[in-house]
N, C-alpha and C positions, 0 to 999 in steps of 0.2 A: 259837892265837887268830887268826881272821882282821882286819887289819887293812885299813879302807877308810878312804879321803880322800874330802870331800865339798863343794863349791863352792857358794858359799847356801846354808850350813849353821844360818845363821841368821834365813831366809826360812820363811813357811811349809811349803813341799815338805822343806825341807833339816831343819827341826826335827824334823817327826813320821821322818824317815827315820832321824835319828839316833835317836829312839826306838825305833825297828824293830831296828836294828842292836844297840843296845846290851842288849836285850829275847834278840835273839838271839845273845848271846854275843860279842860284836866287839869290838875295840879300834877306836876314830871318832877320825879329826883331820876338822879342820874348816876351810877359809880364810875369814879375817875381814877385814875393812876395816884398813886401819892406823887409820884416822882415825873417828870418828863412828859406828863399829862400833852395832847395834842387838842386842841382846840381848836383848831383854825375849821371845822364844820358846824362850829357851833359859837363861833365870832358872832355873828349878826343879833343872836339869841341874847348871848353873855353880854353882848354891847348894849344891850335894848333895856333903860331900867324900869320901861312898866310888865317887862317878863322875868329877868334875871332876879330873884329873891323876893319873887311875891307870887310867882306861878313854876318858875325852872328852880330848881337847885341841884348843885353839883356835891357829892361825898369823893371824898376822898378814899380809898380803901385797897384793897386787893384780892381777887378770886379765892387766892390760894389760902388766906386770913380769917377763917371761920368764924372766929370771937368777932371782928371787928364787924363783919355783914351782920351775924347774929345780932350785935348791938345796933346798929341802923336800922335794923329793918325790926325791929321790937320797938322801936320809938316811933316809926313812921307807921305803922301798920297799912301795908300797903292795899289797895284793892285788885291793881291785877301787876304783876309780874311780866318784864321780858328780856328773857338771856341771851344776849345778843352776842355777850363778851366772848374772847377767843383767840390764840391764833388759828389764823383763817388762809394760811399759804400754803398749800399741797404740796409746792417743791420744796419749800422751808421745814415744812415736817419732814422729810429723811434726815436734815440736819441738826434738828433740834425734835428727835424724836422724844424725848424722857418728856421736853418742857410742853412740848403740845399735848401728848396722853394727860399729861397733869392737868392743865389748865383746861381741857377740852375735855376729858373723863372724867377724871377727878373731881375737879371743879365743878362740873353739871351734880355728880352724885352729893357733893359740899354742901349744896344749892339745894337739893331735894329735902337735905335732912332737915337745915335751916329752916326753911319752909313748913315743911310740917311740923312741926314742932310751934311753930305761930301762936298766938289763940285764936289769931285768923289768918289761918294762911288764904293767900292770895291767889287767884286764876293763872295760871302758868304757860307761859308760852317758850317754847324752847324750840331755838333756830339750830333743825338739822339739816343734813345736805346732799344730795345726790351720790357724794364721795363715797357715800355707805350705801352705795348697789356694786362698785367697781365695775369689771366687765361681766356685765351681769346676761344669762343665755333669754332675755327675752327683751323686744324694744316695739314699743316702748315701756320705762317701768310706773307700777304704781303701786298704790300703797300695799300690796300684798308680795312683794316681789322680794324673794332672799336677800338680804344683805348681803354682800361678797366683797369687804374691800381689801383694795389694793395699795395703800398707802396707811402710816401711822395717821394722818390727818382722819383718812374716811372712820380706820379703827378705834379710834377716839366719839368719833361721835356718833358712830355704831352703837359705841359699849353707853353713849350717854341718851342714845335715844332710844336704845332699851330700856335701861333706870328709870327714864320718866315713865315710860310702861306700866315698868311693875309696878311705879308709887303710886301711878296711877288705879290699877288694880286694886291695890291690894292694902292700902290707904284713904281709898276713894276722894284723892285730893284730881282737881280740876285741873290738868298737868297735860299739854298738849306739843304734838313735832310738829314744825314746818319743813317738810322732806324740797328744803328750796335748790332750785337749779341754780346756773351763773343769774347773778342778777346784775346791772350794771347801770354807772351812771355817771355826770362829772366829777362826783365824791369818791369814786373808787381808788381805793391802790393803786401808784404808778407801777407797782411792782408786777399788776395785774395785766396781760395781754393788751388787752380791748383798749386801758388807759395809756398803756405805752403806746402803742401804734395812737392812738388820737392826741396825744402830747406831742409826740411827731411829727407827725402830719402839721400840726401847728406851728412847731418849731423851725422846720425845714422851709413852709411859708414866711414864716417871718427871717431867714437868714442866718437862726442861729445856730441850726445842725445841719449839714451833706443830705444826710443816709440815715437808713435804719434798718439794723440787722435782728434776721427772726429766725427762729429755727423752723418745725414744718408747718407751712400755712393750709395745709391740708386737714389739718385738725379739725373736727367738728364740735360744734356745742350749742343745749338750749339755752340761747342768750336773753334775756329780760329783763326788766327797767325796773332797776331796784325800789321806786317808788309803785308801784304795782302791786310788788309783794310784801312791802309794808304794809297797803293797806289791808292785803290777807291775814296778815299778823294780829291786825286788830280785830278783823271780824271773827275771825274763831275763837277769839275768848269773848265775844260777844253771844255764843251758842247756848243753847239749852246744856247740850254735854258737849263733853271736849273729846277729841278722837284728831288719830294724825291725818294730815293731808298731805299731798303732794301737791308743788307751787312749783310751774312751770307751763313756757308757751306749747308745747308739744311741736316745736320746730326746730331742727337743727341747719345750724348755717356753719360756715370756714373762717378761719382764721384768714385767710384770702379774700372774703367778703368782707371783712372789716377795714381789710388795708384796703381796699378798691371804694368800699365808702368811705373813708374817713377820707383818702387825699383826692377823693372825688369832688366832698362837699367844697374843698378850698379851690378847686381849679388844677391840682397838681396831677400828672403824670406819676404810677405810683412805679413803672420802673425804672423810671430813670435815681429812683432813691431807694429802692427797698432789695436788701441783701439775704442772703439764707447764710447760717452760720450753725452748720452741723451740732457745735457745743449745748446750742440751745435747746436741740432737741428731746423731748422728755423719754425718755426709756419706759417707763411706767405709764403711758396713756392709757386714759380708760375707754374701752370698747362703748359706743354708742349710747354715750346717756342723753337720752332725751323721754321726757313726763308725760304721764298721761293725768291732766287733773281736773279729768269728769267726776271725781266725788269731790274735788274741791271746786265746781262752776254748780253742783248741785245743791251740795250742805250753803254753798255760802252765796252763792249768785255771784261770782266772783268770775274775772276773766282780766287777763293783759289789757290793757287801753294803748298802747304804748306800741309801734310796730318795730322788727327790727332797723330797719334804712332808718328810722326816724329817732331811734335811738343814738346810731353811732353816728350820724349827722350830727345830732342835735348835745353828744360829746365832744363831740371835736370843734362843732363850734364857741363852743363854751370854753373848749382848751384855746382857741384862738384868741376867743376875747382879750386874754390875760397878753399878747401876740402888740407891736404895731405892726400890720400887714400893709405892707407897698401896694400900690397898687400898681 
């Protein structure tokens, strides 16, 4: 039975992954918070006892605690590795610049050393992200394209998907980036655009909010279904060798396309509820990120299954369910 360890296992990306895994046969450890651990995308798992403590387990630990992952992952000897953990909020990192470079730089290079250092280190999958092109002079981008970011978040995990790089180099350990666009889904952040407007949208159906105020809906972005690019996660460390990819639909849609489907899918009128609130507006937007990932549909036969309409539909009705909707 293959055994893999998986870092925000508890996160969107890291739940449906664990699904993947455990779908396909695996033995899944997971690192969890010590403290305030959230759960609630990995209820069904944890609740289930012919999975919970005979195929899933959960460690306790912290990115930043070298000794304590060093100890876990020496006991478990895992077979393949996926670091998923992170803060993952772009506007949250101006605010908490030190703790994101930490946990996001830091942490990734923590992670390297750990690893190698193994008697077996494990195949490596390390979730990077579009944030590390910034507004980059060419669209769309792929795997050859400068890094340029624009926020402490992208330059975090710039500096950490370079490290996997060199260790990869120059260690010849099995250590690969997922260069992943937005990906999205009903597990996502409410803190996230796509899940506010679809949280909305359900809310205002059911009665219990007016209105929803957005800053500019003119924004664009390659949006993707986070279950998609999971399973790209898994297949590159399924490769002969490891090399980065770029994971992304090569389509850019608006923050305006989202609110038009999401209070479409319910029936609703989205002007008579949706407000523009200057505040919101990001001053830092990033110029035109949208993927090109023809070497990742050729390395891995890999492609989106999942359309955009069908995705923010298929969020918001999910955000409804949780709804009683009048009819």
């Amino acid at each position: 039975m293959t055994r893999a360890f998986i870092t925000g296992i508890s996160g969107q990306d890291g739940s449906y992954l664990a699904e993947l895994l455990l779908d396909k046969g695996y033995e899944v450890h997971g690192l969890v918070r010590r403290t305030n651990a959230r759960l609630a995308n990995l209820a069904h798992l944890v609740e289930n006892p012919s999975v919970f403590g005979k195929r899933l387990w959960l460690h306790p630990g912290d990115m930043l605690d070298q000794g304590s992952l060093r100890g876990i992952l020496e006991q478990l000897s895992p077979d393949e590795f996926y670091h998923l953990a992170g803060q993952t909020h772009v506007g949250l990192s101006f605010e908490k610049a030190e703790v994101t470079c930490e946990l996001v730089g830091m942490g990734a290079l923590r992670l390297l050393e750990v690893l190698r250092h193994l008697p077996k280190p494990p195949r490596l999958f390390h979730a990077s992200s579009s944030e590390i092109f910034g507004r980059p002079d060419t669209s769309p981008q792929d795997e050859q394209t400068p890094m340029r970011p624009v926020n402490p978040y992208g330059c975090a995990k710039a500096f950490a998907t370079q490290m996997v790089a060199i260790y990869r180099e120059r260690f010849g350990m099995f250590a690969c980036s997922g260069i992943l666009y937005n990906h999205e889904s009903p597990r996502r952040g409410e803190n996230f655009v796509t899940r506010k407007i679809c949280l909305a949208a359900a809310s205002i159906k059911a009665g219990r909010q007016s209105h929803l105020a957005l800053g500019s809906t003119t924004a664009r972005r390659d949006w993707g279904d986070a279950r998609d690019y999971v399973r790209a996660m898994w297949m590159m460390l399924q490769q002969p060798r490891p090399e980065d990819l770029v994971l992304a639909t090569g389509e850019l849609h608006t923050v305006q396309e989202v609110v038009e489907l999401a209070f479409g899918a319910l029936d609703l009128d989205w002007r008579a509820h949706v407000t523009q609130d200057p505040a919101l507006v990001r001053q830092d937007e990033p110029y035109c990120l949208v993927g090109n990932a023809a070497r990742a549909r050729r390395a891995l036969n890999w492609q989106p299954g999942t359309s955009f309409p069908q995705l923010i539909r298929g969020m918001t009705l999910a955000a409804a369910g949780s709804h009683v909707i009048p009819q």
